[in-house]
N, C-alpha and C positions, 0 to 999 in steps of 0.2 A: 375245277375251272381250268378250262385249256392257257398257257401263256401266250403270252401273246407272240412271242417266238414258234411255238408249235403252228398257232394260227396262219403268221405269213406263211409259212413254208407250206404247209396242206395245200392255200387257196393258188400258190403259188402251181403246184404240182397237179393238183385241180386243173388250173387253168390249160397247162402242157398235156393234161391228158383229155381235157374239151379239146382243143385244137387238133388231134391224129382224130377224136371221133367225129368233129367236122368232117376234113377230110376221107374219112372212110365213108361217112355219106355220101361226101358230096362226087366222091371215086362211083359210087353206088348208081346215083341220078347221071354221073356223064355216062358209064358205063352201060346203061341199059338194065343194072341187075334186077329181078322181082322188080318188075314197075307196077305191080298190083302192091306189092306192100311199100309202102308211104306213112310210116307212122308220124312224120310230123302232120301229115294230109289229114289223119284221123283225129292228132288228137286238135290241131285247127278247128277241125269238124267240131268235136266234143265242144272244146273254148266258144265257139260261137253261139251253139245252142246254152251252154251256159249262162253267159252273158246275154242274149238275147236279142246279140250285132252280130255283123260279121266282124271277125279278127283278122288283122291283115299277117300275110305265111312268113313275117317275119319273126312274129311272133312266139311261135312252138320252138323257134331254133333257137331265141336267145333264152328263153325260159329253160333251155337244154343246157345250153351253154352258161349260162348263169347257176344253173342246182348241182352242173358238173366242177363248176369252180368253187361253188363253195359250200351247199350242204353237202354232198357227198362224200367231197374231198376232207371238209371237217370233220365227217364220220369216220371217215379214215382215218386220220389223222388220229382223230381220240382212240377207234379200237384195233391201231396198229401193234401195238405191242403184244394182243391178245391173240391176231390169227396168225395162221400155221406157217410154220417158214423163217429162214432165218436171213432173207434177202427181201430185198423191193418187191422185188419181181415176182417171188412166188406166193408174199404175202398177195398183190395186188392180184394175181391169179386167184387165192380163193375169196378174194371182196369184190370180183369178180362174178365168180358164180356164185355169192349170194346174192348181187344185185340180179345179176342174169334171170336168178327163181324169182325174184321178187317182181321185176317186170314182167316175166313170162306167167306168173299166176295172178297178178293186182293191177299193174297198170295197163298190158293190154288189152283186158277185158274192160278195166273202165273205160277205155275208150273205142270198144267196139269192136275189136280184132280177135280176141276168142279166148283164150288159153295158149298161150307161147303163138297167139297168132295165128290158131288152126282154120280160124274161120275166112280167111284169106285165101283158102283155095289153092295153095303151094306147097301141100304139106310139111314136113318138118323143115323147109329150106329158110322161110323165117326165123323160128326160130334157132339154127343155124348161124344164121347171119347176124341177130340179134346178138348169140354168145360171142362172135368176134368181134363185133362192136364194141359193147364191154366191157371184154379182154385186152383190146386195144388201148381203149379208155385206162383201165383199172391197171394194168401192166406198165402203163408209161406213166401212173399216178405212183405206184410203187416205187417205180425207178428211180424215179425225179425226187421224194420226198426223201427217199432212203441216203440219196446221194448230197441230199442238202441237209440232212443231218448228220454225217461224216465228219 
């Protein structure tokens, strides 16, 4: 059972590393990048056929932002000590690219984008984009968590 000390600090680091992955979308939507790939667009899509309303697109982001602050980050938190690396930074690198495989083989097919996304018509640049996303995420989760355990 996580203390409760471990817990602030994850959801804490969690939090700081939802906010760059905000921002790297939202860098994304100003910028123009793949305007064919919109995963929060899809999985809206999904959620609504789900539920069997429309879901309003604020939706996907805070669901993003809320699983980034606290299950993932709690998963980190608990299997920090086990991945490779002896920093933040290189741990949050490969929790990283296991979420990275996990999305790219489970969640964007549940929500209709293919395998890392292939079905998007951009070939690998989704997926691509995806891993920095992530890496963004997972990097500044590392950072953050490692430095408030110091």
């Amino acid at each position: 059972m996580p203390s409760g000390n471990r817990i602030w600090k994850a959801v804490v680091a969690g939090a700081c590393g939802s906010i760059v992955h905000s921002l790297l979308m939202y860098f994304k939507s100003w910028a123009g990048l793949l305007p064919s790939f919109e995963p929060y667009e899809s999985l809206q899509t999904t959620l609504s056929h789900a539920a069997g309303t429309a879901v309003h697109p604020v939706v996907p982001w805070l669901l993003s932002f809320l699983n980034g602050s606290t299950l993932v980050s709690l998963a980190f938190g608990h299997l920090y000590r086990w991945l490779p690396g002896n920093i933040g930074a290189i741990k949050g690198i490969a929790y990283g690219v296991l979420g990275w495989a996990m999305m790219g083989l489970v969640f964007f097919p549940m929500i209709g984008l293919g395998f890392f996304a292939f079905q998007v018509g951009l070939g690998v640049s989704p997926a691509l984009f995806s891993l920095a996303m992530l890496l963004a995420y997972s990097v500044v989760l590392g950072i953050v968590y490692d430095a408030l355990n110091s």
